[in-house]
RODO-2510 file (C-alpha; in nm, 4 decimals, decimal comma):
residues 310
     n   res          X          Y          Z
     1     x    -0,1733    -3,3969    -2,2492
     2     x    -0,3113    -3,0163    -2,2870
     3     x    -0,5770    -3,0700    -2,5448
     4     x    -0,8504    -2,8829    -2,4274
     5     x    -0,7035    -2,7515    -2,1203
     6     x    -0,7349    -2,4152    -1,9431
     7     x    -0,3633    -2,2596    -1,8815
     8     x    -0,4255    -2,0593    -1,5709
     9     x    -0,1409    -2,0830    -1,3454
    10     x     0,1803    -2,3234    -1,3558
    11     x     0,0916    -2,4497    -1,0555
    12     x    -0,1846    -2,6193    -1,2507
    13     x     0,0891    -2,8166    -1,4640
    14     x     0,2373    -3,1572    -1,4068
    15     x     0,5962    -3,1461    -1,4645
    16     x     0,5539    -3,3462    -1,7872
    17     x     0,2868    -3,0918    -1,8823
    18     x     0,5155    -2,7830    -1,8631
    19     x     0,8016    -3,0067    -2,0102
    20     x     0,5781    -3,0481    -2,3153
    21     x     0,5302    -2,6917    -2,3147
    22     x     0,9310    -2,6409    -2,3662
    23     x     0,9835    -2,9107    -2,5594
    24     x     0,6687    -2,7779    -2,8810
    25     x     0,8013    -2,3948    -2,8044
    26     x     1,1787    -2,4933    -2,8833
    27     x     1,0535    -2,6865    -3,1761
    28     x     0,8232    -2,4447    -3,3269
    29     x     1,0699    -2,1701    -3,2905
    30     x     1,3793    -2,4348    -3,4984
    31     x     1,0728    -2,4585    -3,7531
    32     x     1,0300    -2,1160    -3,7722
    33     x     1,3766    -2,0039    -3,8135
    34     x     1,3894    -2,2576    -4,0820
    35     x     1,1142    -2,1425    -4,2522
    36     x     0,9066    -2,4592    -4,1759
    37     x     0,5229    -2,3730    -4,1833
    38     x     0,3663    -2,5397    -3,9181
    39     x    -0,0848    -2,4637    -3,9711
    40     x    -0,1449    -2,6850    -3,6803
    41     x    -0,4739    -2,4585    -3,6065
    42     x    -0,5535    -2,3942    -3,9267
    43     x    -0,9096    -2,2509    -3,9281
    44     x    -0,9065    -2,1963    -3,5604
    45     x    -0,9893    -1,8453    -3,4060
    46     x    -0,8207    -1,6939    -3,1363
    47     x    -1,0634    -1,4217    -2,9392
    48     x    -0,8008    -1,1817    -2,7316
    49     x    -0,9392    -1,0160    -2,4566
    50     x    -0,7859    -0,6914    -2,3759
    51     x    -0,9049    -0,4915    -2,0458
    52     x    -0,4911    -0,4195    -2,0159
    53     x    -0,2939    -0,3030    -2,3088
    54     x    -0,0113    -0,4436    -2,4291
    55     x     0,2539    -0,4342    -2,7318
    56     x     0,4144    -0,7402    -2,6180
    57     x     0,1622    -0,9697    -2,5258
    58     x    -0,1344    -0,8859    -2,8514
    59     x     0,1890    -0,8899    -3,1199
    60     x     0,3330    -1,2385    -2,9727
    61     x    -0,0289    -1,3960    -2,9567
    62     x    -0,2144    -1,2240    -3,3433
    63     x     0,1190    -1,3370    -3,5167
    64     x     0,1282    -1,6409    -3,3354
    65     x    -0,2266    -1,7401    -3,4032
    66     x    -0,1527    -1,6587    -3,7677
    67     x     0,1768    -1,8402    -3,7981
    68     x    -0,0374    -2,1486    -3,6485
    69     x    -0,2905    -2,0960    -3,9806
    70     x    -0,5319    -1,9863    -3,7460
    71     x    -0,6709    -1,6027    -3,6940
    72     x    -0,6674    -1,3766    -3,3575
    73     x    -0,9936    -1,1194    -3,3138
    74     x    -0,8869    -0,8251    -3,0823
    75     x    -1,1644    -0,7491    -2,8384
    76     x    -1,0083    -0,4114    -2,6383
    77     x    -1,2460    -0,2861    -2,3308
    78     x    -1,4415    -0,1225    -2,5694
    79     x    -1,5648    -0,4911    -2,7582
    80     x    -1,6235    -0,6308    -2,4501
    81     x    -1,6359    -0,5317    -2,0552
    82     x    -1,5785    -0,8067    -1,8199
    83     x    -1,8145    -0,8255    -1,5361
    84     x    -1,9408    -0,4663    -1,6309
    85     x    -2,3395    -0,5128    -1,8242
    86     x    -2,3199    -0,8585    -1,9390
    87     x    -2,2078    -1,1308    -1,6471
    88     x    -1,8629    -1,3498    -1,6851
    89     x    -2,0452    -1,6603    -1,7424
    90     x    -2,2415    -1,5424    -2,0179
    91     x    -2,0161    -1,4032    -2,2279
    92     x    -1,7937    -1,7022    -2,1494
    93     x    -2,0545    -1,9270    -2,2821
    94     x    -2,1325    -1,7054    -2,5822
    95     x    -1,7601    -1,6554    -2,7171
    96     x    -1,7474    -2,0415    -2,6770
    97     x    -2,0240    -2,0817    -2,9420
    98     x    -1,7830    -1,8320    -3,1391
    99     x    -1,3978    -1,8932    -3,1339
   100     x    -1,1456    -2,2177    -3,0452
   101     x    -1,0115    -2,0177    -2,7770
   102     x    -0,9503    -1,7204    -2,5421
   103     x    -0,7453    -1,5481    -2,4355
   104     x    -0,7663    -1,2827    -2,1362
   105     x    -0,5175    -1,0012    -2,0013
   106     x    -0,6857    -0,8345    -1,7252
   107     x    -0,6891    -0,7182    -1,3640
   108     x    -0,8959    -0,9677    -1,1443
   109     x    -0,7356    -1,3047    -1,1422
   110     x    -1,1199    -1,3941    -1,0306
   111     x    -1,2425    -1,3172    -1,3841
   112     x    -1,0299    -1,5396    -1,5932
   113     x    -1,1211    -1,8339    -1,2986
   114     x    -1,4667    -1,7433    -1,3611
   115     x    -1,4447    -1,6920    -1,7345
   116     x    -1,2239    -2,0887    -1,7394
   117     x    -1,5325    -2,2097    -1,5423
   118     x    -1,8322    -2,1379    -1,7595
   119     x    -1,6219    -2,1737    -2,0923
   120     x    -1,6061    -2,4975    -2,2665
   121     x    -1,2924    -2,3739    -2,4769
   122     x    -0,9703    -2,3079    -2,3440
   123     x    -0,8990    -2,0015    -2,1871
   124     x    -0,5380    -1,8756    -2,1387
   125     x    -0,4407    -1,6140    -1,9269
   126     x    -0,2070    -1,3514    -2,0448
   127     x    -0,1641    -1,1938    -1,7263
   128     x    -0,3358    -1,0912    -1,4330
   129     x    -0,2509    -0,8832    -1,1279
   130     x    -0,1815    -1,2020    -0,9453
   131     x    -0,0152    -1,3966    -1,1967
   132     x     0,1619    -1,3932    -1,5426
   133     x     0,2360    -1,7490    -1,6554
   134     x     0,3359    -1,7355    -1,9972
   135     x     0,6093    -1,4483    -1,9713
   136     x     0,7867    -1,7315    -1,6577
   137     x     0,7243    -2,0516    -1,9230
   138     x     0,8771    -1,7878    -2,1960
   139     x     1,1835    -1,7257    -1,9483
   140     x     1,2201    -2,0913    -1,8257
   141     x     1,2484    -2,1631    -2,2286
   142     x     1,5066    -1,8509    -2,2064
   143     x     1,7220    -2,0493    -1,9221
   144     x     1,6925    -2,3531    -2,1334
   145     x     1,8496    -2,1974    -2,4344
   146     x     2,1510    -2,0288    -2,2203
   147     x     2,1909    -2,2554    -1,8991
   148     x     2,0884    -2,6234    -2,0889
   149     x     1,8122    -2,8235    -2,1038
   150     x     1,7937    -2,9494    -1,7493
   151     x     1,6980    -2,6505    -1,5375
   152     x     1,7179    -2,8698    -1,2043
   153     x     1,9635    -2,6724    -0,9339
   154     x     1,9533    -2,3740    -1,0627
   155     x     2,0018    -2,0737    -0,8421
   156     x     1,7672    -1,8109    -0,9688
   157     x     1,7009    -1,4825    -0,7971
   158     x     1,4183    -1,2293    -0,8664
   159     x     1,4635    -0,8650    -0,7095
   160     x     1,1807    -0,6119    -0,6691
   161     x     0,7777    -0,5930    -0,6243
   162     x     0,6731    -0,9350    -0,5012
   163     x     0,4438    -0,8717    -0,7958
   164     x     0,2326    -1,1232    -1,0726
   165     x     0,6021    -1,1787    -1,2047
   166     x     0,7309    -1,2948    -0,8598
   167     x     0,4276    -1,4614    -0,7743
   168     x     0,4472    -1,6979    -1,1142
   169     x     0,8488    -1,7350    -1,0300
   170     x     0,7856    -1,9401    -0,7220
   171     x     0,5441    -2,1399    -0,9491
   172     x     0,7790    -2,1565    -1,2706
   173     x     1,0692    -2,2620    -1,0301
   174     x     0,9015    -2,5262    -0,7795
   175     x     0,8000    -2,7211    -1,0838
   176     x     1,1356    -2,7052    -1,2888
   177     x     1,3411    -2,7942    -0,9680
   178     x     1,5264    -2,4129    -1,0042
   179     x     1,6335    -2,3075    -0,6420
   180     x     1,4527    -1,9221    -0,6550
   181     x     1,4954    -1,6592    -0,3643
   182     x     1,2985    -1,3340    -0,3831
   183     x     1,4396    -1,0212    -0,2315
   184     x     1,1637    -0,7189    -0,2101
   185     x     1,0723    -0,4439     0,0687
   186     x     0,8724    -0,5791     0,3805
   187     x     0,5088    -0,5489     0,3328
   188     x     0,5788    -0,5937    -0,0580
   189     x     0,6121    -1,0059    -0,0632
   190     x     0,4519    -1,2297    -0,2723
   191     x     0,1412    -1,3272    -0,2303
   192     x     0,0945    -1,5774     0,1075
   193     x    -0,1005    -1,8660    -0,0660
   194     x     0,0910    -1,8515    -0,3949
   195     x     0,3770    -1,8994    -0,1778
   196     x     0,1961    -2,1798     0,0517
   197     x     0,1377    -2,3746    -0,3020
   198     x     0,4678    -2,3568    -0,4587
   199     x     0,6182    -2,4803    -0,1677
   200     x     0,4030    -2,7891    -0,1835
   201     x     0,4841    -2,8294    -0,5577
   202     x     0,8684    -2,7896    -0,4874
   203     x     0,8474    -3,0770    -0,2897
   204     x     0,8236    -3,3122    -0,5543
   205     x     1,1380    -3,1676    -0,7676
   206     x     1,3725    -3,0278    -0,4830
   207     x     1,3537    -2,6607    -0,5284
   208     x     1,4478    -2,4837    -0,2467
   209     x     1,1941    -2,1116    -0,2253
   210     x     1,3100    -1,7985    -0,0180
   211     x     1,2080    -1,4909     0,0592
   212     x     1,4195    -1,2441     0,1847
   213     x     1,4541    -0,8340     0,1918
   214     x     1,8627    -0,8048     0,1175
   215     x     1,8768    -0,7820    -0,2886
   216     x     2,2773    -0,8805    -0,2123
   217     x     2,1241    -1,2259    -0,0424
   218     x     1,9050    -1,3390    -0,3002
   219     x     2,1697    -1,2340    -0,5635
   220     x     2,4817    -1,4484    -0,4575
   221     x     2,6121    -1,7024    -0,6517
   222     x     2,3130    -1,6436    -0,8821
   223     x     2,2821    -1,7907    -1,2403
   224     x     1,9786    -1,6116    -1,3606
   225     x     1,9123    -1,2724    -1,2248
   226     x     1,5511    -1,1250    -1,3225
   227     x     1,3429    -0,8138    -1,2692
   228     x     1,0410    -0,6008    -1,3173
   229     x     0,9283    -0,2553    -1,3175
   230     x     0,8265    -0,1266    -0,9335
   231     x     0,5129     0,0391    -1,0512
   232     x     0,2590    -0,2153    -1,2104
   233     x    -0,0299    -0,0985    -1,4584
   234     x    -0,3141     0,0163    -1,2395
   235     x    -0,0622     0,1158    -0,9463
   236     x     0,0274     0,4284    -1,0899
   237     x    -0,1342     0,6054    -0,8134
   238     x     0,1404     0,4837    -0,5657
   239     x     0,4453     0,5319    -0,8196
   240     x     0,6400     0,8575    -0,5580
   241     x     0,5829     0,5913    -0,2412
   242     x     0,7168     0,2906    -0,4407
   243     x     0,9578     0,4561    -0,6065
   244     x     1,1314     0,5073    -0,2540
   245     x     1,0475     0,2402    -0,1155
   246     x     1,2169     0,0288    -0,3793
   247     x     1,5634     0,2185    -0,3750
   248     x     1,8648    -0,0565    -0,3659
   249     x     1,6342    -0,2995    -0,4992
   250     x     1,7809    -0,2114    -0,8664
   251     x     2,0174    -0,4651    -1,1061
   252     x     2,3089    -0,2756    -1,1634
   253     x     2,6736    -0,4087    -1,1729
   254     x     2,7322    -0,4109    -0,8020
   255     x     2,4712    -0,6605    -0,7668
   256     x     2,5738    -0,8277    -1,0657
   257     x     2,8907    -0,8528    -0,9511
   258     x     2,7361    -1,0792    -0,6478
   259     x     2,6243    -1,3489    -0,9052
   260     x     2,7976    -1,6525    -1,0592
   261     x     3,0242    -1,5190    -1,3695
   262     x     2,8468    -1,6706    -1,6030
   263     x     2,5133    -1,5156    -1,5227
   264     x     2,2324    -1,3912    -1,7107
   265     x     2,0005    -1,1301    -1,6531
   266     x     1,6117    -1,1378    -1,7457
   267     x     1,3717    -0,8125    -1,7572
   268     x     0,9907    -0,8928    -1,8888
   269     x     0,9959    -0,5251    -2,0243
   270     x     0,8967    -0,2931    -2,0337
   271     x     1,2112    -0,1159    -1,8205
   272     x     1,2983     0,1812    -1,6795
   273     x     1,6543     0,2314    -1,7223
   274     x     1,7769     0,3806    -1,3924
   275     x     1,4741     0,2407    -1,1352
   276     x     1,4834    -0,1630    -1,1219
   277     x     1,7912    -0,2007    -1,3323
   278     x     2,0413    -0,0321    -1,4768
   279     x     2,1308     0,1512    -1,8927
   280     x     2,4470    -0,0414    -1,8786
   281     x     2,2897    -0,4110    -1,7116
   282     x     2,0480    -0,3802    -1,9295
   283     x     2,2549    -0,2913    -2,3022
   284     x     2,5347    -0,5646    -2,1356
   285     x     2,2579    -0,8265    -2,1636
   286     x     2,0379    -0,7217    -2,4362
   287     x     2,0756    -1,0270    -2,6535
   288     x     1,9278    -1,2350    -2,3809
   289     x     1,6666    -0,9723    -2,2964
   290     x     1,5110    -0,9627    -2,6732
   291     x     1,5570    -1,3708    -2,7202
   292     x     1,3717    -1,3624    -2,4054
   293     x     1,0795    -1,1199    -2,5223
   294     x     1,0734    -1,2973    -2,8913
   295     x     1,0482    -1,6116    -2,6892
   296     x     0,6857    -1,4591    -2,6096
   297     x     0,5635    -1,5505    -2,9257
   298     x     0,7533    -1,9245    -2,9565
   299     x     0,5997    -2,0285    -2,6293
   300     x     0,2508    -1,8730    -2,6558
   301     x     0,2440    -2,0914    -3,0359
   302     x     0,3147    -2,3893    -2,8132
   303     x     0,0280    -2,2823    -2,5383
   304     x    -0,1989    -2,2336    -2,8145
   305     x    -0,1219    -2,5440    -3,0074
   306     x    -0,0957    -2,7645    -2,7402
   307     x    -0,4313    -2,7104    -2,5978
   308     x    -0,6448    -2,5705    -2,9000
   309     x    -0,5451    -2,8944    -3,1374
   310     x    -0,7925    -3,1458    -3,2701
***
C-alpha cells in the first residue's frame, strides 16, 4: 500500500496504512531478535538529511538502512543547506537521480512539503517543528506491545508544550481510535489546523480529542501517560520564560498517581530529570522508556521498507 509513498504526517495514512506500518515493525523487530536477516532493500541508499542533530533519530535510521541490506549517506548542514544557495526543488530532483530515498530532520515543515513535491523518491520526515511522525508510530507500536494489539479506547494523555510531539499525538490517536487529551499552558496549544484535521480523522474511528490546561484533567484514569522536554531545539532563546511557565506541568508520582494502575509512561528523550518529569517516574518506567526509543529503529525499518521496496 506504501510503495513509493511520501510519509509526511499520519494524518496522510489510511488506517490500514498505519496498521501495516505496526504490523512489518513488530515483525521485523521478532526477526531481528531472532537473528533473522531480512535485505529487503538490498542495494538501496538511504540519503539523511540533517539541518537538526540527533543521536536518536541518525543511529535508528544508518543501522536500520543497513540491517535492511541497504546503505544510509549522512548529509549534516554542511553537505547540503536547504533553501540556502541551491533551491528545494532542485536538490530534490538531483538527490532523486542519486539515492532510493530521503530522509529529512529539519525546522520548516514547508521544506520537507516542498522537498516531497519535486522528488520522485520517497521522502520521510524525521521531524519537523510542526510534526514528528515516526517517534508517535514508534510509541503507538510501544502501546501495542504493553496495552495489546487493539489500541481502540484507549485513554492517553500528553502533558507539556503543545509541541511537534503533541501536534503528531492528535494525529497518531484520531487514526488508532485512542481517546488523547492534551494538558499545556494557555497560549502554548497545539497547533489550530493540526487540531481541525485530527478531529475530522477521529471521526471515522471514535477517538474522542481534548485540550485542556489542568495536567490532573488530562491525567485521570489515564493508561498511557507521555511527555516531552519544554524547551525544543531552536527555542533555546525562550528556555527562563518556559521554564516558568511550564511549572506543574511535570510527570511525577502525584500525577501518576491520577492514572489507571496499570499505566505506562512514555518520554521521546531526551529528558530532563526534574523539569517535565521526574528521576524517580522516569527510573520507575525505564524499561518501557528504552523499548520505546529502540522501537525507533523497528518502526523506521518498516517506514523504510514499506515504501522504498521494489
Amino acid at each position: 500500500m506504501l510503495k513509493g509513498k511520501d510519509l509526511l504526517t499520519i494524518h496522510d495514512l489510511s488506517q490500514e496504512e498505519l496498521a501495516e506500518i505496526l504490523e512489518t515493525a513488530a515483525r521485523l523487530k521478532m526477526e531481528q531478535k531472532a537473528g533473522i536477516p531480512h535485505p529487503i532493500l538490498k542495494g538501496k541508499t538511504l540519503a539523511m538529511i540533517f539541518e537538526k542533530s540527533s543521536t536518536r533519530t541518525r543511529v535508528s535510521f544508518e543501522t536500520g538502512i543497513f540491517q535492511l541490506g541497504g546503505q544510509g549517506l549522512f548529509l549534516s548542514t554542511r553537505d547540503i543547506q536547504l533553501g540556502r544557495g541551491e533551491p528545494v526543488k532542485d536538490t530534490a530532483r538531483v538527490l532523486s537521480r542519486y539515492v532510493d530515498g530521503i530522509m529529512i530532520r529539519t525546522f520548516a515543515h514547508s521544506e520537507v512539503e516542498e522537498f516531497a513535491e519535486y522528488a520522485s523518491v520517497p521522502v520521510i520526515n524525521a521531524l519537523t517543528d510542526l510534526l514528528h511522525p515516526c517517534q508517535v508510530l514508534t510509541d503507538l507500536l510501544t502501546m501495542q506491545e504493553y496495552k495489546g494489539k487493539n489500541l481502540k479506547g484507549l485513554h492517553f494523555a500528553y502533558i507539556g508544550d503543545g509541541n511537534n510531539m503533541a501536534n503528531s499525538y492528535l494525529y497518531g490517536c484520531a487514526k488508532a481510535g485512542i481517546h488523547c487529551t492534551i494538558a499545556c499552558p494557555k497560549g502554548y496549544e497545539p497547533d489550530a489546523q493540526v487540531l481541525a484535521n485530527a478531529l475530522e480523522d477521529a471521526k471515522a474511528t471514535g477517538a474522542e480529542l481534548r485540550i485542556v490546561e489542568d495536567p490532573a484533567e488530562a491525567a485521570k484514569d489515564a493508561d498511557v501517560l507521555a511527555t516531552d522536554t519544554w524547551t525544543s531545539m531552536g527555542e533555546e532563546a525562550e528556555k527562563e520564560v518556559r521554564e516558568k511557565v511550564f511549572q506543574g506541568y511535570q510527570i511525577n508520582k502525584d500525577l501518576l498517581a491520577l492514572a489507571d494502575r496499570k499505566a505506562i509512561v512514555l518520554h521521546c528523550l531526551p529528558a530532563y530529570r526534574g523539569k517535565e518529569i521526574t528521576e524517580d517516574v522516569l527510573e520507575g518506567y525505564a524499561d518501557v522508556i528504552f523499548d520505546e526509543a529502540e522501537n525507533r529503529l523497528h518502526t523506521q525499518k518498516a517506514v523504510m521498507a514499506l515504501t522504498m521496496c521494489d
